[in-house]
TIVEXFI-718181 format. One record per residue: x, y, z of N, C-alpha, C, O in turn; residue number from 0. Coordinates in Angstrom, 3 decimals. Example, Ala and Ser with C-alpha at 12.3 -4.5 7.8 and 13.67 -1.06 7.14 Angstrom:
% residues 2
BAMAR       n.c1       n.c2       n.c3      ca.c1      ca.c2      ca.c3       c.c1       c.c2       c.c3       o.c1       o.c2       o.c3     k
BAMAR     13.190     -5.690      7.800     12.300     -4.500      7.800     13.200     -3.300      7.800     14.236     -3.319      8.465     0
BAMAR     12.850     -2.250      7.080     13.670     -1.060      7.140     12.900      0.030      7.870     13.409      1.138      8.039     1
% end
This chain:
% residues 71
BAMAR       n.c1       n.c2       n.c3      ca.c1      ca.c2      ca.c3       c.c1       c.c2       c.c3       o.c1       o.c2       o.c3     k
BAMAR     58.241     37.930   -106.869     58.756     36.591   -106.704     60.279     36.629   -106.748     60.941     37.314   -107.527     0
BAMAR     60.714     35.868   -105.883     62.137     35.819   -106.155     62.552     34.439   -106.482     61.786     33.695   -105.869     1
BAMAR     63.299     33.834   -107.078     64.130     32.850   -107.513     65.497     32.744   -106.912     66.138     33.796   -106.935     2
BAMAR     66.085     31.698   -106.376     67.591     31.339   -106.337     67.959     31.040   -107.572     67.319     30.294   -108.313     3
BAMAR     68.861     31.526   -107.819     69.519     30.650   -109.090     70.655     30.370   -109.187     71.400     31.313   -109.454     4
BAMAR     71.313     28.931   -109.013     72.164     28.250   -108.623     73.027     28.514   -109.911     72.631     28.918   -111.004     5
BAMAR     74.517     28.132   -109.451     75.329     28.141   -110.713     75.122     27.164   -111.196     74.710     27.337   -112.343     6
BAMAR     75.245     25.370   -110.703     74.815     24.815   -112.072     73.588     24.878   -112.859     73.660     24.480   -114.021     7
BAMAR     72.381     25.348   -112.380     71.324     25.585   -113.155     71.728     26.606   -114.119     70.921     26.498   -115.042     8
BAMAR     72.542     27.522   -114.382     72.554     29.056   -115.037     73.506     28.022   -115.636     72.927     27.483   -116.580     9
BAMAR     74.543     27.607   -115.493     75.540     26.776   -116.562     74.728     25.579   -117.585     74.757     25.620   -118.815    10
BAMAR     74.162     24.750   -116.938     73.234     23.985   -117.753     72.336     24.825   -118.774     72.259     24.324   -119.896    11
BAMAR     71.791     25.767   -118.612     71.076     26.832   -118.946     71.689     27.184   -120.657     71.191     26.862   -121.736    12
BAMAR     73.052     28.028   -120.325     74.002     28.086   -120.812     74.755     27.764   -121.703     75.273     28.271   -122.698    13
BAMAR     74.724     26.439   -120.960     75.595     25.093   -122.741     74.113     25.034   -123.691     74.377     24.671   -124.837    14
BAMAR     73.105     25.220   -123.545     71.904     24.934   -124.303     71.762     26.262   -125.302     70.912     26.271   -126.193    15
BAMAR     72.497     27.173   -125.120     72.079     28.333   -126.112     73.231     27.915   -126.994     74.325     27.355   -126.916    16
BAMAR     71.802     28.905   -128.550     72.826     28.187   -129.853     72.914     29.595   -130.312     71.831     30.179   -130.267    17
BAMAR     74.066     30.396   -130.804     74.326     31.635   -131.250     73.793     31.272   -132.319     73.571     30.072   -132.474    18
BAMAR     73.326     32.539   -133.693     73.231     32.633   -134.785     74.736     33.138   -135.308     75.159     34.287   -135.178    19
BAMAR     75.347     32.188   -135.838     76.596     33.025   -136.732     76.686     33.497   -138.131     77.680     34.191   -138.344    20
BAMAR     76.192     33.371   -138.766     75.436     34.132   -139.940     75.498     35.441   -139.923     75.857     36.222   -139.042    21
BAMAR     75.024     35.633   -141.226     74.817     37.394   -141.269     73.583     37.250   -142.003     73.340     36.453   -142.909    22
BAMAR     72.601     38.404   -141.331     71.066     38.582   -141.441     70.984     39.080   -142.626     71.582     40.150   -142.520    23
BAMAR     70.367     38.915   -144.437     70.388     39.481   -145.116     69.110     39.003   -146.115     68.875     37.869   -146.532    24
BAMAR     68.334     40.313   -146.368     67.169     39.685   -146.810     66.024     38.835   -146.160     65.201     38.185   -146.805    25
BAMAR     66.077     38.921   -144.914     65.191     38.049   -144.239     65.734     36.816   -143.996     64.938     35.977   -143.574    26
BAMAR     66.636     36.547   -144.116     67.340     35.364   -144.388     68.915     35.299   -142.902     69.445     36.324   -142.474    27
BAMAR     69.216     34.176   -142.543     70.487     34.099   -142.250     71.094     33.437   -143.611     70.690     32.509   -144.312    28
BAMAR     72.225     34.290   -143.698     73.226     33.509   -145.015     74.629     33.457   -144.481     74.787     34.059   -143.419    29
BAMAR     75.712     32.847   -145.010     76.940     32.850   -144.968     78.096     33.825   -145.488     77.888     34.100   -146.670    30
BAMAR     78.884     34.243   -145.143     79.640     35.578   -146.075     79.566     34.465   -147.269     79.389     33.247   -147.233    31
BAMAR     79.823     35.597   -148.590     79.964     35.464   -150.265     81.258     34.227   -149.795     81.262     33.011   -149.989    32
BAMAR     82.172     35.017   -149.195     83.313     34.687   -149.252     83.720     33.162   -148.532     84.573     32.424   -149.025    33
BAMAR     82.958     32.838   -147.287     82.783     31.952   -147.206     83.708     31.978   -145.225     83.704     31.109   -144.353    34
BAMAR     84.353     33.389   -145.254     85.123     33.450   -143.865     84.247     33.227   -143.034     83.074     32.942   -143.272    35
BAMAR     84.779     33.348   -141.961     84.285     34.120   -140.610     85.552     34.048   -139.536     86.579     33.479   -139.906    36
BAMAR     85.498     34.472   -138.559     86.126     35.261   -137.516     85.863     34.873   -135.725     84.831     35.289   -135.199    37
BAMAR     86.795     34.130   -134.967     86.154     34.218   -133.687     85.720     35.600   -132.854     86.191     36.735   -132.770    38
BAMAR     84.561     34.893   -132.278     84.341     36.210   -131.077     84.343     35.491   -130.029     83.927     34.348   -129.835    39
BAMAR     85.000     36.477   -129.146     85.538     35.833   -127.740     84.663     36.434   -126.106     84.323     37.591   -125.857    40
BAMAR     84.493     35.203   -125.223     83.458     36.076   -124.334     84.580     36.501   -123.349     85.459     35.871   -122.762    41
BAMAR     84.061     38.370   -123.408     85.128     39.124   -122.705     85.730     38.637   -121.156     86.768     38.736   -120.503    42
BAMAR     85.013     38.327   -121.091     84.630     38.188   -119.201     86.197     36.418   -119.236     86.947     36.213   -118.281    43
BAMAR     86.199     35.990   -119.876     87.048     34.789   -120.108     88.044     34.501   -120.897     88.891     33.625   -120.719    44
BAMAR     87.911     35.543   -122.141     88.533     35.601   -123.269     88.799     34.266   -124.182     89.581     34.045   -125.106    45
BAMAR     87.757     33.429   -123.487     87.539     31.659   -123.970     86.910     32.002   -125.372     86.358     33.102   -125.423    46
BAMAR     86.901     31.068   -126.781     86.503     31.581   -127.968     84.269     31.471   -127.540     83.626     30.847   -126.696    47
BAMAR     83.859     32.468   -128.698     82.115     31.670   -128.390     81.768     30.856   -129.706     81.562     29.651   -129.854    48
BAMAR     81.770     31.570   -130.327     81.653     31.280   -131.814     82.385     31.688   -132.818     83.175     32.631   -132.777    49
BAMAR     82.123     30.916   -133.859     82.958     31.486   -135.366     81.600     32.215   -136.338     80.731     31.567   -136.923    50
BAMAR     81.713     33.524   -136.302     80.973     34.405   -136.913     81.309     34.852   -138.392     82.425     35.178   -138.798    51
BAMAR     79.827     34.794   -139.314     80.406     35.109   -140.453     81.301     36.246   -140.778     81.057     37.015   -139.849    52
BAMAR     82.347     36.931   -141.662     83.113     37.537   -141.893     82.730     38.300   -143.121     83.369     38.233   -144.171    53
BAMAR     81.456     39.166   -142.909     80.736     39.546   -144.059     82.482     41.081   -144.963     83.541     41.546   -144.542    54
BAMAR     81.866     41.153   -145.916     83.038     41.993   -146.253     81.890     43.058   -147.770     80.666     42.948   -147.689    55
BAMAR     82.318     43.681   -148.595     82.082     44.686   -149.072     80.692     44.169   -150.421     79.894     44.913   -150.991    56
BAMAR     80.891     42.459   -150.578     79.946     42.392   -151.575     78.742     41.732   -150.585     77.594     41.643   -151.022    57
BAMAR     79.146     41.193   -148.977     77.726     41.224   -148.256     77.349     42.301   -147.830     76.260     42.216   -147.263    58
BAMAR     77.837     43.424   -147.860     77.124     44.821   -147.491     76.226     45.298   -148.627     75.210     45.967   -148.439    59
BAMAR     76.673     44.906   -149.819     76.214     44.962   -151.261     75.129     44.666   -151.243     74.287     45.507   -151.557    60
BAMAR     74.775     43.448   -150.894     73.704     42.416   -150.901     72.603     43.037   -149.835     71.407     42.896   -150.088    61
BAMAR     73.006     43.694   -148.697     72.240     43.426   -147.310     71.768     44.851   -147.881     70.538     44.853   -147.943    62
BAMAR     72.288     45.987   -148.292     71.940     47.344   -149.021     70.947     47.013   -149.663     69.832     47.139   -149.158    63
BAMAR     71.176     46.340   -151.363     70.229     46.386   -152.136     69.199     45.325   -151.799     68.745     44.873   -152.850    64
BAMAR     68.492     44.582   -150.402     67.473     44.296   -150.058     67.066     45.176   -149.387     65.839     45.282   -149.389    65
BAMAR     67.748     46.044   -148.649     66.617     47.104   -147.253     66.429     47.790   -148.978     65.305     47.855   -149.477    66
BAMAR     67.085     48.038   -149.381     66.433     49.245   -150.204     65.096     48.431   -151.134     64.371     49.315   -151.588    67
BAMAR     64.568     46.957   -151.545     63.860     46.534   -152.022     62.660     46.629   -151.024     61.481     46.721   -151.367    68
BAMAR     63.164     46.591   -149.646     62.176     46.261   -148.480     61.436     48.012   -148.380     60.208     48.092   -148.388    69
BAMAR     62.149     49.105   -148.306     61.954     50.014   -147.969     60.873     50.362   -149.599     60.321     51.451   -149.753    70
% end
């Protein structure tokens, strides 16, 4: 099967996706400890996408001592 797929359909498409900005920890999305986060930018535009959490040394802490509870 083939499909056309028009640009405004792929743009409408588009504005409807919701990033996760979080950081995955424990089964869980949570927020850095700290409370940052950081833009990421889509390369292709260098327009911002989202503000992503800014995990740092006590969410690595955290995200460690669950795989190791999980494992």
């Amino acid at each position: 099967m083939n499909f056309k797929l028009e640009k405004a359909a792929i743009q409408k498409a588009v504005a409807k996706l919701k990033f996760r900005t979080q950081a995955f920890i424990d089964g869980k999305f949570t927020n850095a400890q700290s409370g940052k986060t950081f833009t990421t930018e889509n390369p292709a535009t260098g327009k911002p996408l989202a503000q992503i959490a800014a995990g740092d040394a006590s969410d690595v802490d955290r995200a460690v001592k669950a795989a190791r509870r999980a494992f």
